[in-house]
N, C-alpha and C positions, 0 to 999 in steps of 0.2 A: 504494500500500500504506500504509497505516495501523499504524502501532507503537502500540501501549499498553503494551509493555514497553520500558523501555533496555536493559534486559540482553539482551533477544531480540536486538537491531542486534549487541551484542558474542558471541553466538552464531553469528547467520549470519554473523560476519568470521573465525570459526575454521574454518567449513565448507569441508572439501577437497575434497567429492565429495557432488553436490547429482544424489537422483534423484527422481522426479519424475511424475507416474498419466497415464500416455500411453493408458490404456484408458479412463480413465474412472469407475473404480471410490471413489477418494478425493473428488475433484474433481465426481463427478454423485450420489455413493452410490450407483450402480447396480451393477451385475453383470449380464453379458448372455453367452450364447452366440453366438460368432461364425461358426463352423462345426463340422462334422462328417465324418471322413475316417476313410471304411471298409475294414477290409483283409483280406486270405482271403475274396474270395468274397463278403463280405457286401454288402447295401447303406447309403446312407447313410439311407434309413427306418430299418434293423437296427438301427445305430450310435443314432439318436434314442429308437424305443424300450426298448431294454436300460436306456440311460442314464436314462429318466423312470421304467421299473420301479427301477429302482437308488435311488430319490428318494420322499421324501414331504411331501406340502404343509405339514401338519399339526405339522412341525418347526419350521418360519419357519427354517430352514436358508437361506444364502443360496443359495448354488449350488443346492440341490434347486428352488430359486423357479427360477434364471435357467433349469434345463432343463425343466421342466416350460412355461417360460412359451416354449422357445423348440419344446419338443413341441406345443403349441397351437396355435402360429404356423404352424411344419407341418404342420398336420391330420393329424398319425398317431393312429391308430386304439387304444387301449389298451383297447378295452371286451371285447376275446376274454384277455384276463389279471386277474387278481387276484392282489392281495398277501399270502401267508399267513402272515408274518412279513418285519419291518425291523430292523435294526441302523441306527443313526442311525452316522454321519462317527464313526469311533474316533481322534482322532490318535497312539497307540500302534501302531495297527499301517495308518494312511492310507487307510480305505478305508470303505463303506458297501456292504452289504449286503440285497438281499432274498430269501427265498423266494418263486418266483411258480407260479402255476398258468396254464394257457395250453394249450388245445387237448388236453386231460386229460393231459397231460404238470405237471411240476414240475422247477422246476428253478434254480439261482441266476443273479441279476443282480447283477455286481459293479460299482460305481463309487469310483475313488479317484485318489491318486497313479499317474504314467502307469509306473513305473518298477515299482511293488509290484503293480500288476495286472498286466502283462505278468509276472512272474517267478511267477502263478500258473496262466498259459496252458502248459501243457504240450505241447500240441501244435501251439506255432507253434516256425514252421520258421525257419532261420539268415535265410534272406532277408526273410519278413515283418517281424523283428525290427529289420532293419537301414532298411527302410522306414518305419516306426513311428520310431524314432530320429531317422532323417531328417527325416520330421516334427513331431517334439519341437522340435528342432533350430530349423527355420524358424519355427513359431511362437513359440518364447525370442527370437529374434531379431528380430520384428517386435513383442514386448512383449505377449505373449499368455500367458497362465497354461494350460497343458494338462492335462486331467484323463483318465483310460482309460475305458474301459466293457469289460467281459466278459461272456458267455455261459458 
């Protein structure tokens, strides 16, 4: 390591608690989707494209990059949907929004904090919930940032 500050050395001599991009995100500037986990019935295709409806290229958002690029990757199908409106990432209320159209149905795709999307799921059940949680859970603990998807 290389200092070109002295004061930086008397900085990191005060440091209590050093953490540190175990993903990859500071250290590569990447952002990447790691997985996807489906719950109620869905599949993990469901779970990809909700989430790439829920996203748009055109923001250079990073996260809407990492799912879009990790929809690609999975060759899921997105050309039976259109976007009729986006709400870009609010951080007042954690979440992105679209309206989609899809098999002459409409209807919204939510992406945001895992905590604020599940409390707009009305009709998941005490168990789905406690599932979901559980998986929050593990991936906190393995240094993973978790984000929801909703239909």
């Amino acid at each position: 390591m290389l200092v070109t500050r002295l004061d930086s050395i008397e900085d990191a001599a005060s440091i209590d608690v050093l953490c540190f991009d175990k993903t990859g995100t500071i250290t590569q500037n990447r952002l990447s989707v790691v997985d996807a986990v489906p719950f109620s019935g869905f599949r993990k295709e469901d779970v990809v494209i909700m989430a790439a409806l829920a996203s748009q290229k055109e923001g250079m958002d990073l996260i809407d990059s990492a799912v879009l690029e990790y929809a690609k990757a999975a060759g899921v199908d997105l050309t039976p949907f259109h976007q009729l409106s986006f709400k870009p990432f609010d951080p007042s209320i954690k979440r992105t929004e679209a309206t989609v159209e899809g098999a002459g149905k409409s209807f919204k795709a939510v992406k945001g904090a895992a905590q604020v999307v599940m409390s707009l799921c009305r009709d998941m059940d005490q168990k789905t919930r406690e599932q979901a949680n559980g998986t929050i859970e593990e991936f906190s603990r393995n240094g993973y940032r978790t984000i929801a998807v909703a239909r």
